[in-house]
KOLSE-906409 format. One record per residue: residue number from 1; residue in one letter; x, y negated, z negated of N, C-alpha, C, O in turn. Coordinates in steps of 0.2 Angstrom, whole numbers, plus 5000, padded with zeros to 4 digits. Example, Ala and Ser with C-alpha at 12.3 -4.5 7.8 and 13.67 -1.06 7.14 Angstrom:
<nodes>
NODE   pos   code    n_u    n_v    n_w   ca_u   ca_v   ca_w    c_u    c_v    c_w    o_u    o_v    o_w
NODE     1      A   5066   5028   4961   5062   5022   4961   5066   5016   4961   5071   5017   4958
NODE     2      S   5064   5011   4965   5068   5005   4964   5064   5000   4961   5067   4994   4960
</nodes>
This chain:
<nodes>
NODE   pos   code    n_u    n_v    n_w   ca_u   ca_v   ca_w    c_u    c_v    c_w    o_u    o_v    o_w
NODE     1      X   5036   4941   5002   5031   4946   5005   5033   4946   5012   5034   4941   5016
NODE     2      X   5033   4952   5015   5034   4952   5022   5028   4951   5027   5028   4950   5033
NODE     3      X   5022   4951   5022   5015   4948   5025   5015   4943   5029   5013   4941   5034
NODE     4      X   5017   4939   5020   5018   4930   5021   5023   4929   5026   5023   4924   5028
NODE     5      X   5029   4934   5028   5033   4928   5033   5031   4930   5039   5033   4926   5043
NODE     6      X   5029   4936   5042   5029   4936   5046   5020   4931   5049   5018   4929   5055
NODE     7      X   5017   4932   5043   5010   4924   5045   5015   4918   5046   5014   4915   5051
NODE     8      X   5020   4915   5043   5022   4911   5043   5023   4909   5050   5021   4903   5053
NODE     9      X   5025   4913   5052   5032   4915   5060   5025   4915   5064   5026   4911   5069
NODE    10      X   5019   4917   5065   5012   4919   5068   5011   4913   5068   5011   4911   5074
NODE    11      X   5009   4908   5063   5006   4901   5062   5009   4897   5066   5007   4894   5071
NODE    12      X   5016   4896   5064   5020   4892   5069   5021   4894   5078   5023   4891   5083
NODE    13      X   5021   4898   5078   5021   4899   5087   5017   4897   5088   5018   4893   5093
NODE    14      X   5009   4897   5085   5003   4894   5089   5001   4887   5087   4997   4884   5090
NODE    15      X   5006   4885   5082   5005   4877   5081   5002   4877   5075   5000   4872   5074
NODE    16      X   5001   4880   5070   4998   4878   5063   5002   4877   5059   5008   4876   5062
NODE    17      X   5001   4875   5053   5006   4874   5047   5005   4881   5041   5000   4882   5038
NODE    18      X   5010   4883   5040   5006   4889   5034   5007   4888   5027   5012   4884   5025
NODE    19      X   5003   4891   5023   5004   4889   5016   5002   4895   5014   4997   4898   5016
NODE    20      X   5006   4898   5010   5007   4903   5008   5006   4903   5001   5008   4898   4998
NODE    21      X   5002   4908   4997   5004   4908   4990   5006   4915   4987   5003   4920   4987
NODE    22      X   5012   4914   4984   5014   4919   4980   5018   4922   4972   5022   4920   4968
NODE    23      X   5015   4928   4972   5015   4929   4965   5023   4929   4963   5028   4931   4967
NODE    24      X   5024   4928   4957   5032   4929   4954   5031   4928   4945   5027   4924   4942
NODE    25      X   5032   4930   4944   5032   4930   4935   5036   4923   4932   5036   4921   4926
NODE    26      X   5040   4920   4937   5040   4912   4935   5036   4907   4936   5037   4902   4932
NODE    27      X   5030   4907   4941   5028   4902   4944   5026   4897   4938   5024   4892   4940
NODE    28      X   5025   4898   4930   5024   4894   4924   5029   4889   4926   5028   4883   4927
NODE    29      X   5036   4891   4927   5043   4888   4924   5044   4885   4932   5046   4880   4932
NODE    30      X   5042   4888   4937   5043   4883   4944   5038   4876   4943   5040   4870   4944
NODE    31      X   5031   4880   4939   5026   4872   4941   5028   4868   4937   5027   4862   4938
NODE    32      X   5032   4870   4931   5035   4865   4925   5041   4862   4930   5044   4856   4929
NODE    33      X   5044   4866   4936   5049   4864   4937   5057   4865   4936   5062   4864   4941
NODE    34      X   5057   4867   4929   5062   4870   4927   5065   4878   4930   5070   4881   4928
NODE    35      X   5062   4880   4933   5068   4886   4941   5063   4884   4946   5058   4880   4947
NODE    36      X   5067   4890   4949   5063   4887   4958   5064   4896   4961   5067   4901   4959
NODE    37      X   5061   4894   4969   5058   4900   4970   5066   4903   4973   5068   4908   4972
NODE    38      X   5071   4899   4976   5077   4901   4976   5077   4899   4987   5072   4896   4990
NODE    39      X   5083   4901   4990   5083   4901   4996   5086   4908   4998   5091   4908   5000
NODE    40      X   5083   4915   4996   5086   4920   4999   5080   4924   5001   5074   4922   5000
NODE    41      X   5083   4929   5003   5076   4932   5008   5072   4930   5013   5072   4926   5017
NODE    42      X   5065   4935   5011   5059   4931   5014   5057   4923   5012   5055   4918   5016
NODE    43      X   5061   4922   5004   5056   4915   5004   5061   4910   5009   5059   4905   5012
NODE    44      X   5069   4911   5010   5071   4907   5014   5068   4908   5020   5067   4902   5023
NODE    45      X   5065   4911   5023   5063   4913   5032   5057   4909   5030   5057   4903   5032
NODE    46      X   5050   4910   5025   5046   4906   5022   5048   4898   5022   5044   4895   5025
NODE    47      X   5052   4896   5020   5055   4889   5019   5058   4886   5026   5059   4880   5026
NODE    48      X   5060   4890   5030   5063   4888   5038   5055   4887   5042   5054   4882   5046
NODE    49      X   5051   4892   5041   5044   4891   5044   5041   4885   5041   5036   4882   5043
NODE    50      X   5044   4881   5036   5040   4874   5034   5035   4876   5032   5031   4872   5032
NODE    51      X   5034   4881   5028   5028   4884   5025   5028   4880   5018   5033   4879   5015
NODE    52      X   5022   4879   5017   5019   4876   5010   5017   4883   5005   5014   4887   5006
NODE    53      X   5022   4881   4998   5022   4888   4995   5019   4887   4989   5022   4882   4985
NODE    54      X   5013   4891   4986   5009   4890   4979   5013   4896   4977   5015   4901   4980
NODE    55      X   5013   4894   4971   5013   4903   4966   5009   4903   4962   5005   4899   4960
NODE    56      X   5010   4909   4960   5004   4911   4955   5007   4918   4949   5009   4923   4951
NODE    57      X   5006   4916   4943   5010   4925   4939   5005   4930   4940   4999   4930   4941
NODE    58      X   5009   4935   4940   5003   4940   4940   4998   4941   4935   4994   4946   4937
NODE    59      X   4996   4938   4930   4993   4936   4928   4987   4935   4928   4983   4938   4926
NODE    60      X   4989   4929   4933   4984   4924   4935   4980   4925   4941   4974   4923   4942
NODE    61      X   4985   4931   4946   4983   4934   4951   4976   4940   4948   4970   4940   4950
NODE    62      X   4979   4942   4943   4973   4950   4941   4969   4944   4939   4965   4943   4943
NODE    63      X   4968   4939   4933   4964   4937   4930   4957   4933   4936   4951   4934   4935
NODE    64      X   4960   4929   4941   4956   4925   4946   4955   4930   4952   4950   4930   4955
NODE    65      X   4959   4935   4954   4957   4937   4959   4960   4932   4966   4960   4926   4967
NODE    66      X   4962   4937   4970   4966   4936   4977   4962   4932   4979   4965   4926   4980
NODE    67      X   4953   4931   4982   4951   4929   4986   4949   4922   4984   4948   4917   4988
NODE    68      X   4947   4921   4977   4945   4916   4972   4954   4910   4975   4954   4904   4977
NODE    69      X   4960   4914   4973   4964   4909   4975   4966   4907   4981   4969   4902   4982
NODE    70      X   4962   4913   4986   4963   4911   4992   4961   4904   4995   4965   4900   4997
NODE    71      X   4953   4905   4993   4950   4901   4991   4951   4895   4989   4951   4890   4993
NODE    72      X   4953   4893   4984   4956   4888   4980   4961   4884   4983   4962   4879   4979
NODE    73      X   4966   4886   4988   4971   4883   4992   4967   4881   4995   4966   4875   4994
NODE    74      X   4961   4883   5001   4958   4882   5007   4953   4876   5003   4952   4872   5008
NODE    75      X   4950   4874   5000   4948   4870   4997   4952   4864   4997   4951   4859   5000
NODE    76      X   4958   4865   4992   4963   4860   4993   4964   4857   4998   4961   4852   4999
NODE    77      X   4968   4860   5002   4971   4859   5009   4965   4852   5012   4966   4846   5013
NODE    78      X   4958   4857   5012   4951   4854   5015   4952   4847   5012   4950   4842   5015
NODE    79      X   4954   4846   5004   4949   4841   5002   4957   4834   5002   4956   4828   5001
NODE    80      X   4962   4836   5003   4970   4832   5005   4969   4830   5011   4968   4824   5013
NODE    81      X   4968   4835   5014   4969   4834   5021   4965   4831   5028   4966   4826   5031
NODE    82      X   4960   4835   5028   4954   4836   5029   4956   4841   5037   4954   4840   5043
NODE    83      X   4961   4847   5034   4961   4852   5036   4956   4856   5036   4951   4857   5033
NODE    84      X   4958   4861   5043   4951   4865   5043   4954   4873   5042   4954   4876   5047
NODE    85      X   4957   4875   5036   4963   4882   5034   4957   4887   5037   4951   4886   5038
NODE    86      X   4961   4893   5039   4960   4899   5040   4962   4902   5033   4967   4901   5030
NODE    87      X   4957   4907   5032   4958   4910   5026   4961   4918   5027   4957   4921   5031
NODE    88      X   4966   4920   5025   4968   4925   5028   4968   4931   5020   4970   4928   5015
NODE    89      X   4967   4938   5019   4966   4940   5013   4975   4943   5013   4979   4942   5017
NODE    90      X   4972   4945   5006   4979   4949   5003   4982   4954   5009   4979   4960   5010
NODE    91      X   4988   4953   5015   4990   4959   5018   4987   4960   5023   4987   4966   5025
NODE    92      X   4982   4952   5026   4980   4954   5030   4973   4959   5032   4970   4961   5037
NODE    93      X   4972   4960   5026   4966   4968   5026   4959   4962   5027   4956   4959   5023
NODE    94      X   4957   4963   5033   4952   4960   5033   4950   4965   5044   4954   4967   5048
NODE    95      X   4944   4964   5044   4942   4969   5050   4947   4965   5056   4949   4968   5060
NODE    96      X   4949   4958   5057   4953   4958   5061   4961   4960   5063   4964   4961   5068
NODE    97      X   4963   4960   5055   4971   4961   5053   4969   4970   5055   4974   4972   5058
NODE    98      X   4964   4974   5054   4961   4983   5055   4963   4982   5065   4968   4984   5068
NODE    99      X   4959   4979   5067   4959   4979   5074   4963   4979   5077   4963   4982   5083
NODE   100      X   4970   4973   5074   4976   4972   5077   4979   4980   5078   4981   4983   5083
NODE   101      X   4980   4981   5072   4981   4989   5071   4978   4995   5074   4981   5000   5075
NODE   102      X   4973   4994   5076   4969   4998   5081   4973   4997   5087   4977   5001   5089
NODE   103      X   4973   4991   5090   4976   4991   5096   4982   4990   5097   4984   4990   5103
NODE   104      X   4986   4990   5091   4994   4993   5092   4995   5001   5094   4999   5004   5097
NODE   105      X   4991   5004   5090   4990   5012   5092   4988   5013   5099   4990   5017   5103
NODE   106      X   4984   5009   5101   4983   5009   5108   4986   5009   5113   4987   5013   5117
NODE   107      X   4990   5003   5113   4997   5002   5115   5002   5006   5114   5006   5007   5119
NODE   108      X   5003   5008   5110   5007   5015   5109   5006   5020   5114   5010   5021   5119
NODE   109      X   5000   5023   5112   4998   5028   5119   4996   5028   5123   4993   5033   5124
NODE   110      X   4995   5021   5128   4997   5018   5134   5005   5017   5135   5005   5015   5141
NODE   111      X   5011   5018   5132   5016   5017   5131   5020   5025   5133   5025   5027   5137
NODE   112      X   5016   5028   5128   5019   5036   5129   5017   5038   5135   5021   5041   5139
NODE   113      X   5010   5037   5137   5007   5042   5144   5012   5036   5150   5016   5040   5153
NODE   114      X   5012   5032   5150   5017   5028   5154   5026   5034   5155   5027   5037   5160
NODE   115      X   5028   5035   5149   5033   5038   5149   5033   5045   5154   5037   5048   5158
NODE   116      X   5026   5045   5152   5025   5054   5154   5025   5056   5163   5026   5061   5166
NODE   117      X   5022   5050   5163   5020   5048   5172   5027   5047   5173   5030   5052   5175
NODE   118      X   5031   5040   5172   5037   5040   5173   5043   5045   5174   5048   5045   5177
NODE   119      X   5041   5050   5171   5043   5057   5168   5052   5054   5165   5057   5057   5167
NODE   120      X   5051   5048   5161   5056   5046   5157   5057   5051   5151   5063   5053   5149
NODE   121      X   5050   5052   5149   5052   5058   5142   5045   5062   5144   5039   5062   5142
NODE   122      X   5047   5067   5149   5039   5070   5149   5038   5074   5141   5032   5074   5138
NODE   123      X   5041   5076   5141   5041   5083   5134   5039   5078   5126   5039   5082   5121
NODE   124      X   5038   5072   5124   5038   5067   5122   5030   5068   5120   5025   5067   5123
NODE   125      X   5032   5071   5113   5024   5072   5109   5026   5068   5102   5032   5067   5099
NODE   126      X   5019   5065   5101   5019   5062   5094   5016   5064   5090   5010   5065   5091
NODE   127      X   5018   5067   5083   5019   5073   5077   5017   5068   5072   5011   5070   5069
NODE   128      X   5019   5061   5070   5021   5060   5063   5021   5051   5064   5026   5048   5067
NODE   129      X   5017   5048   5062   5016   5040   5062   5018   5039   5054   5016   5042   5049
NODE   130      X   5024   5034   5056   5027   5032   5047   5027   5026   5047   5029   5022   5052
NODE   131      X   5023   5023   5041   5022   5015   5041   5021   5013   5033   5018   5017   5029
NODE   132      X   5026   5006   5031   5024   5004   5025   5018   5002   5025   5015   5000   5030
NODE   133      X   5015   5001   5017   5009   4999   5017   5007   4997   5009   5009   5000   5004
NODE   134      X   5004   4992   5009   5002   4987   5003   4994   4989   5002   4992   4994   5000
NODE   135      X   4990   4983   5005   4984   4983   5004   4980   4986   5006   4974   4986   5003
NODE   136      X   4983   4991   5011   4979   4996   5014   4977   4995   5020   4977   5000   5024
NODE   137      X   4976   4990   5023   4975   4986   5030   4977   4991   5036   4974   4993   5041
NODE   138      X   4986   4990   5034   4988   4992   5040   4986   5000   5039   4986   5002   5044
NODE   139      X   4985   5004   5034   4984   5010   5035   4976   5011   5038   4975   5014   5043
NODE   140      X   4973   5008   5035   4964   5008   5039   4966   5006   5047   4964   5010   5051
NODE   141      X   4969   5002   5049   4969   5001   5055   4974   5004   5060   4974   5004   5066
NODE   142      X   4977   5007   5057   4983   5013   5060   4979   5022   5061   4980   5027   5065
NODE   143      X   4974   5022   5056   4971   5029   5056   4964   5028   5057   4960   5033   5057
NODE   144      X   4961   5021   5060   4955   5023   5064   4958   5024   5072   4956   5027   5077
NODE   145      X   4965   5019   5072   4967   5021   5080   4969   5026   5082   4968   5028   5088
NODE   146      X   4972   5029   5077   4977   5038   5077   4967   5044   5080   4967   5048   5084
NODE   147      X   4962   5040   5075   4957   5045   5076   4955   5044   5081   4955   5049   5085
NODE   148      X   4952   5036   5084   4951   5036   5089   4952   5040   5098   4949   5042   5103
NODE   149      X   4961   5038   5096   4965   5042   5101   4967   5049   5103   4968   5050   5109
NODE   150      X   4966   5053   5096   4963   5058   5095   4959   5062   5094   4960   5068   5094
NODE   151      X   4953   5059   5092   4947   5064   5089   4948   5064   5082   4942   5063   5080
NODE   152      X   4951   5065   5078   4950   5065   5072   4956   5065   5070   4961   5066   5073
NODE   153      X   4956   5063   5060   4962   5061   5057   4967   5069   5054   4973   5069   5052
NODE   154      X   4962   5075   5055   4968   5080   5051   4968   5083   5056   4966   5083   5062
NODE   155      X   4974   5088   5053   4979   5093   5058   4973   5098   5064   4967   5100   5064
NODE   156      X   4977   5098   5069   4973   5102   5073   4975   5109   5072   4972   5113   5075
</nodes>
């Protein structure tokens, strides 16, 4: 998940430890033991972060629900540890992960009107924001700041 590793990368700069849970259609045959999540991709960047990794089948994901296992890690954590977990939802989609998003757009166009004054790129109009997207998060928080910035979200 590229969620998870860049929280991963997030937690560690500021000193936390992350624990990440993620879905895979083996996590039966990991918790038995018998395969493993692998060292390539995200889960290797995941695993150089020191990050703590749960899984879960999908499954198990549709049947309990994202926040219920959220949940159920942060509990753990609490009751091993006596950590005090930040719970973060599926991709981040929660009104602070929205705000970050808002104020990347901000920054943006503080960034452009900079340009313009500069006259680095005066003629420099922005037409078309492309961005991936899962939970939705980044898109609610990208198009309250596009409205914001603008006045509203459809064509003029």
């Amino acid at each position: 998940s590229n969620h998870c590793r860049a929280t991963a990368a997030a937690a560690r700069m500021v000193g936390l430890s992350p624990n990440l849970i993620l879905r895979t259609r083996r996590a039966d045959k990991i918790h038995e033991k018998t395969d493993e999540l692998g060292f390539e991709g995200n889960i290797l960047f995941d695993r150089m972060m020191g990050s703590t990794i749960y899984t879960c089948t999908p499954g198990e994901y549709g049947r309990v629900g994202s926040n219920k296992l959220v949940q159920h890690v942060c509990d753990y954590i609490a009751t091993k540890d006596g950590g005090k977990p930040y719970a973060i939802p599926v991709g981040g989609s929660n009104g602070v992960g929205s705000w970050g998003y808002i104020n990347a757009v901000d920054e943006l166009m503080n960034q452009m009107e900079s340009m313009k004054q500069d006259n680095t790129s005066s003629d420099f109009n922005l037409d078309h924001v492309v961005f991936a997207t899962g939970s939705g998060g980044t898109a609610a928080g990208i198009s309250l700041g596009l409205s914001m910035a603008y006045g509203s979200l459809g064509p003029s």
